[in-house]
N, C-alpha and C positions, 0 to 999 in steps of 0.2 A: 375396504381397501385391501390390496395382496399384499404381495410378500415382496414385491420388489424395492429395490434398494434408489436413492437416490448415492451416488457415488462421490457424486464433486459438484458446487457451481462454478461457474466461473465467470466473473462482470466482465460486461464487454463495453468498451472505452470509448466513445466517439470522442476523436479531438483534430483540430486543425491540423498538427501536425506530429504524425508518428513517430519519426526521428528522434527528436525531443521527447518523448513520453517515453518511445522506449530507454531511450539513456537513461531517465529516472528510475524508471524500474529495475534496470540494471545496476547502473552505481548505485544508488540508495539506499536499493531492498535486494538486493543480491539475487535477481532474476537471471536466469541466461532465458536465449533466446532459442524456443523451441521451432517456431516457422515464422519463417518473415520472407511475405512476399509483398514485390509494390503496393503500400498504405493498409496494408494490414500485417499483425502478427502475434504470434500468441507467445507470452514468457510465460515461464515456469520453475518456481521452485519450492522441494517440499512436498510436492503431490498437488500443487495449488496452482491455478492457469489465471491469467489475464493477460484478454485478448484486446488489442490495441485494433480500432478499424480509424484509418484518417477518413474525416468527411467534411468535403467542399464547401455544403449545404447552410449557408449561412444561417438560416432558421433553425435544422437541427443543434448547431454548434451554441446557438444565444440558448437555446433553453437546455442545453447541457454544462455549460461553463460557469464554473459558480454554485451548480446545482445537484451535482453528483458527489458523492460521498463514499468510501469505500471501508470497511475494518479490517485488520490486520491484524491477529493474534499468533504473539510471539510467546516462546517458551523462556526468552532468558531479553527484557526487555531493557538491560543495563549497555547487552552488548552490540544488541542493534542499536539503540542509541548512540555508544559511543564510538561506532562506523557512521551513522546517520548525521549526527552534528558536523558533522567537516561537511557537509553541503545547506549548511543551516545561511550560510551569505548568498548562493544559489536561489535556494526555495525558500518560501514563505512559510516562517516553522516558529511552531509553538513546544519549547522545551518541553523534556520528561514534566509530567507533576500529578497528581494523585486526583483523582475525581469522585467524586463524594459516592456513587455506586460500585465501589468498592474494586477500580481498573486505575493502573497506573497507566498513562497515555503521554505519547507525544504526536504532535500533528505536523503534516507537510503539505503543499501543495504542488500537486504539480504542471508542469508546463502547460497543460490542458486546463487548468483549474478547477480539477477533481482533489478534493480532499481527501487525504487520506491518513488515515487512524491506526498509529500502530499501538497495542496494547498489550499487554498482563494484568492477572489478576495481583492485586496490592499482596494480599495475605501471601501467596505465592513466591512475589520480590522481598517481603522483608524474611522470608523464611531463608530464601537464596542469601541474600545479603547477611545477616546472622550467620550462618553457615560458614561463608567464605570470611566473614570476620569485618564485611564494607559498613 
């Protein structure tokens, strides 16, 4: 192997409808919107991209919805949660809570029904929390 770097990935989204997917990205998880042309567009935030493509294709869409999964790791996961919970009657959410490999997690879905996983490491949140005194 050389020396070149891998830089960024970045998941690319197939869902019915891009509108809706991008609002989630945006309100939710504090994305703006870096290109958005008709049924595609890529958010960004962070240094981190996800690219939204709308697709027609009823086949592609049954074996993506439901079945795609995404992580999300956050540096302060108290405070994204406590922006993220105000769309908890929105999206299909699974509060903060502690996962036994050692990640605090909360889960959302969204419009597309990609699941997605935002997380910190525990030891990291009770150090923050201790810290600021929560």
């Amino acid at each position: 192997m050389s020396n070149e770097r891998i830089v960024s990935v970045a998941p690319m989204l197939n869902v019915a409808d891009s509108i809706a997917e991008i609002a989630f990205f945006r309100d939710v998880l504090g994305f703006t919107n870096l290109m958005n042309d008709p049924g595609y567009a890529v958010m960004h935030r962070d240094g981190n991209e996800v690219h939204i493509a709308e697709n027609k294709d009823e086949d592609v869409l049954c074996h993506v919805k439901g079945h795609t999964e995404i992580y999300v790791k956050t540096d302060d996961i108290d405070a994204l949660w406590s922006h993220a919970q105000q769309f908890s009657e929105t999206y299909r959410t699974r509060a903060l809570f502690d996962r036994e490999y050692g990640m605090t997690e909360f889960h959302m879905e969204t419009p597309g029904g990609i699941l997605v996983f935002v997380a910190e490491g525990t030891g990291h949140v009770l150090e923050r929390r201790a810290t600021n005194g929560s």
